[in-house]
MDAnalysis code that builds the backbone (N, CA, C; Angstrom):
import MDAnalysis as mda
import numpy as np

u = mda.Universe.empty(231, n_residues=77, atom_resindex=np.repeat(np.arange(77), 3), trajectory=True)
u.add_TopologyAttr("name", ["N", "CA", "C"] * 77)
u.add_TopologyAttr("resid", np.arange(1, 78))
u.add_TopologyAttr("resname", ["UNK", "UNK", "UNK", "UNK", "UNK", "UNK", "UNK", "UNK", "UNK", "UNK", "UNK", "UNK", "UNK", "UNK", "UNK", "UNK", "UNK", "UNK", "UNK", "UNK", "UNK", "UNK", "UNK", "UNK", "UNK", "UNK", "UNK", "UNK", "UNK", "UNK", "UNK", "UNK", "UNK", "UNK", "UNK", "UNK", "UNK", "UNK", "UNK", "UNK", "UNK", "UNK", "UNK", "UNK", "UNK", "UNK", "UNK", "UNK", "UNK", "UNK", "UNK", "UNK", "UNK", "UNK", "UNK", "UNK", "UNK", "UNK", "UNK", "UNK", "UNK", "UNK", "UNK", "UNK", "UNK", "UNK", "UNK", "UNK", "UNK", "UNK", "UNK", "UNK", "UNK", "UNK", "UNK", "UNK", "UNK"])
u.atoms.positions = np.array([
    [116.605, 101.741, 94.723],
    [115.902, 102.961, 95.081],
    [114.595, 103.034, 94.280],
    [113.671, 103.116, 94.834],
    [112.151, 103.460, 94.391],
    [112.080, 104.447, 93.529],
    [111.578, 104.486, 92.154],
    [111.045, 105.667, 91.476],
    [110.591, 106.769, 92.398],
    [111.113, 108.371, 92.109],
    [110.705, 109.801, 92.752],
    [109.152, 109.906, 92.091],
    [108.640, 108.891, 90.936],
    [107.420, 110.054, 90.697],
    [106.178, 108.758, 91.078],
    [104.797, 109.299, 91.200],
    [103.310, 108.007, 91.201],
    [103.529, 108.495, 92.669],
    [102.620, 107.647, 93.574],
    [102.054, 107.895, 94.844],
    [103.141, 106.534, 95.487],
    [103.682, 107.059, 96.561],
    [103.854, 106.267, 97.553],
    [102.703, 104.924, 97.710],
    [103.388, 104.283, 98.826],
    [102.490, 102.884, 98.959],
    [101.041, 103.714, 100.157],
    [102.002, 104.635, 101.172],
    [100.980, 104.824, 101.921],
    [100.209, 105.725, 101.319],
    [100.082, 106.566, 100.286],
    [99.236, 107.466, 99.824],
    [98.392, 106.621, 99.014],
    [98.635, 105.746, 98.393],
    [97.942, 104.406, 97.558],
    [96.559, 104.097, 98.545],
    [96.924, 103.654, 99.676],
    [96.249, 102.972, 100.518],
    [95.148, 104.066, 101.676],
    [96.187, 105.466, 101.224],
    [94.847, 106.303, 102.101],
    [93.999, 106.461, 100.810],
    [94.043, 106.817, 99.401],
    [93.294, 106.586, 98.387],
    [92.194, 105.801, 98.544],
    [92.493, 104.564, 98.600],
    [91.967, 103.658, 98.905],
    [90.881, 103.168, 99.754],
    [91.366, 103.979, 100.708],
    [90.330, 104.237, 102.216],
    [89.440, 105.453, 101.433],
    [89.517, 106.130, 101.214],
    [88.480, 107.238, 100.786],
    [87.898, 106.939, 99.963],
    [88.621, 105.693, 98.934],
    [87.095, 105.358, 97.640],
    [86.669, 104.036, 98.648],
    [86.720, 103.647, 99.552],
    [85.866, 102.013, 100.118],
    [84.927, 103.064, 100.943],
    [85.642, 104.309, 101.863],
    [84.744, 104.736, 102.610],
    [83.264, 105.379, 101.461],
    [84.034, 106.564, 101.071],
    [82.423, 106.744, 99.598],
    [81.644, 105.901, 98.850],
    [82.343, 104.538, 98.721],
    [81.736, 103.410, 97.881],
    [80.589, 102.739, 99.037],
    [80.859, 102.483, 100.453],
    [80.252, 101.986, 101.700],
    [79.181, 102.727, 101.656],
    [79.639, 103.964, 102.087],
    [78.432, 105.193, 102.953],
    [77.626, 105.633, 102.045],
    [78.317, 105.778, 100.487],
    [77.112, 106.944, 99.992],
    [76.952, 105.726, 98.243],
    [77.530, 104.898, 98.618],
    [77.070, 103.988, 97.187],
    [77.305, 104.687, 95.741],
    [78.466, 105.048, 95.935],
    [78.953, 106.294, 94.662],
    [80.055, 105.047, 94.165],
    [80.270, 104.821, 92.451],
    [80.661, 103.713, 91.784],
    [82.168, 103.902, 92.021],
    [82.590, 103.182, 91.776],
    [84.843, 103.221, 91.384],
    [84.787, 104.572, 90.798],
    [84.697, 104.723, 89.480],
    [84.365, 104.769, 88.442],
    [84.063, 106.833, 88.566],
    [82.855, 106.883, 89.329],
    [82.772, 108.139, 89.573],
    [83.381, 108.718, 90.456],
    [83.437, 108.495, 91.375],
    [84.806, 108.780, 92.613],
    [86.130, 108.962, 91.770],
    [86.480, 108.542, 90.653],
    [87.687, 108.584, 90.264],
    [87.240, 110.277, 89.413],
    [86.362, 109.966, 88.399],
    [86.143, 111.175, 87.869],
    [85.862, 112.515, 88.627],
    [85.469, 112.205, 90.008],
    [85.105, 113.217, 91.394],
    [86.365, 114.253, 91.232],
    [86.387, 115.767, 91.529],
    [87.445, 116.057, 91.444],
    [87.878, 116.044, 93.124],
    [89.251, 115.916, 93.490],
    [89.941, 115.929, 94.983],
    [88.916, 116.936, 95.841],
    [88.836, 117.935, 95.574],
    [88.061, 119.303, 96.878],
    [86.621, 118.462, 96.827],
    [86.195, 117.794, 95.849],
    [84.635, 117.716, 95.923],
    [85.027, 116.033, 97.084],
    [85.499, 115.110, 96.579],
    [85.688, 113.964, 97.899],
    [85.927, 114.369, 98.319],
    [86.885, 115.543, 98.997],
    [87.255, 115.361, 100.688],
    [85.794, 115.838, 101.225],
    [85.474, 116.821, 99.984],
    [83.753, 117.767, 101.177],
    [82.982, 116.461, 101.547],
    [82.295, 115.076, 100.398],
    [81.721, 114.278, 100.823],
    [82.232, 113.909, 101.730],
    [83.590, 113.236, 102.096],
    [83.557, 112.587, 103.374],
    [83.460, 113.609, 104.790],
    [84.278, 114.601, 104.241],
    [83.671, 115.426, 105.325],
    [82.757, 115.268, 105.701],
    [81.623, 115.666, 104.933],
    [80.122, 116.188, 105.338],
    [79.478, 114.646, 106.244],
    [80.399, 113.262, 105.461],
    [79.018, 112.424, 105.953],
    [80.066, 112.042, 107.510],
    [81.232, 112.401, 107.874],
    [81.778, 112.035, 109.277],
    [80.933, 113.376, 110.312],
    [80.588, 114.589, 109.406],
    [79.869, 115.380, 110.321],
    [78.158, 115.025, 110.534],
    [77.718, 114.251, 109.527],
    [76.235, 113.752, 109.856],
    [76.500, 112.647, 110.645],
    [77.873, 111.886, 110.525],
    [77.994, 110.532, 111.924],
    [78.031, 111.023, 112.689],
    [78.985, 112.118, 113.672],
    [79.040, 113.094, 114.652],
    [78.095, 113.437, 115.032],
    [76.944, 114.033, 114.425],
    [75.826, 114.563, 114.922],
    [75.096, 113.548, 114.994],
    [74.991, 111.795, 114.416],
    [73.695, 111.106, 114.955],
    [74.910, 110.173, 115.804],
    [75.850, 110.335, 116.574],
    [76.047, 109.672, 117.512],
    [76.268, 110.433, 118.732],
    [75.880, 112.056, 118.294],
    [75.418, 112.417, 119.759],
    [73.983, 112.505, 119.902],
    [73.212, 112.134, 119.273],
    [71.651, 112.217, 119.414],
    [71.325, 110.716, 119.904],
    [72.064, 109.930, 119.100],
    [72.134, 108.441, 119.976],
    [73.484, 107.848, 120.270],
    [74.001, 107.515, 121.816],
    [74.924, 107.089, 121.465],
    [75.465, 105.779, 121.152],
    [74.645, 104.798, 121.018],
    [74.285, 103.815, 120.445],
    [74.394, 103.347, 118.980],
    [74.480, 104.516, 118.300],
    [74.411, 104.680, 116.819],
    [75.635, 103.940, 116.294],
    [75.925, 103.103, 115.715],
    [77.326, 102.928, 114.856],
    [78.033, 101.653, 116.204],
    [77.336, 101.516, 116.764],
    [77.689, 100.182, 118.037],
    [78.118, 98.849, 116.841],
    [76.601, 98.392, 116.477],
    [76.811, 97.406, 115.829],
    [77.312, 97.762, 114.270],
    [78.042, 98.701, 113.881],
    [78.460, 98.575, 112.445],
    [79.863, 98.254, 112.549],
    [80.297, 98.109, 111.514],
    [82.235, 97.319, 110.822],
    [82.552, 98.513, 111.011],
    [82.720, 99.697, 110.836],
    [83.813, 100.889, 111.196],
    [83.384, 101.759, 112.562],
    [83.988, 101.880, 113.623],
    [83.895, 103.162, 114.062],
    [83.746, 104.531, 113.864],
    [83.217, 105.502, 113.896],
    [83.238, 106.584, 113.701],
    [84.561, 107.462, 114.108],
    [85.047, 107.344, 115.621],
    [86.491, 107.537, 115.612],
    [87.543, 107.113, 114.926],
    [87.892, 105.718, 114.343],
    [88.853, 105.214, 113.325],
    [88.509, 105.980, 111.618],
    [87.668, 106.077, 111.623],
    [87.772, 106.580, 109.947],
    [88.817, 107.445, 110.004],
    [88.335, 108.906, 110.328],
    [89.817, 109.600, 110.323],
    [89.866, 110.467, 111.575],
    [91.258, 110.041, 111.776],
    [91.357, 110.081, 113.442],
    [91.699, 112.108, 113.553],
    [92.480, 112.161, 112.400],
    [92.877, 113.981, 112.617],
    [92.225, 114.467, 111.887],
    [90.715, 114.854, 111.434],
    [90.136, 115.228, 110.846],
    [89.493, 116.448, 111.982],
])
């Protein structure tokens, strides 16, 4: 039986996704993202999936040729 306390594997790995996504998009270090407190990352990623939203309805072309989709980052957001 797995230790009750630390993060699950899948909470590890959504972690994970939120410091590659802030480290990608906004070039913010390991390092500070860790010191970031939780409410202040979720607002960054918030804010920058709502500036993708708004420049892929102004072009929809936008984010064609990049490595992530704008729909896959986070799908229930």
């Amino acid at each position: 039986m797995p230790p009750s306390f630390g993060l699950s594997d899948k909470n590890r790995l959504d972690i994970l996704e939120q410091f590659y996504f802030l480290m990608s998009r906004l070039k913010i270090s390991y390092e500070e993202i860790r010191r970031m407190p939780l409410t202040y990352r979720k607002w960054f990623i918030d804010r920058v999936i709502k500036d993708l939203k708004v420049k892929e309805q102004i072009d929809p072309n936008y984010g064609v040729d990049t490595d992530t989709p704008l729909s896959s980052i986070y799908r229930n957001r």
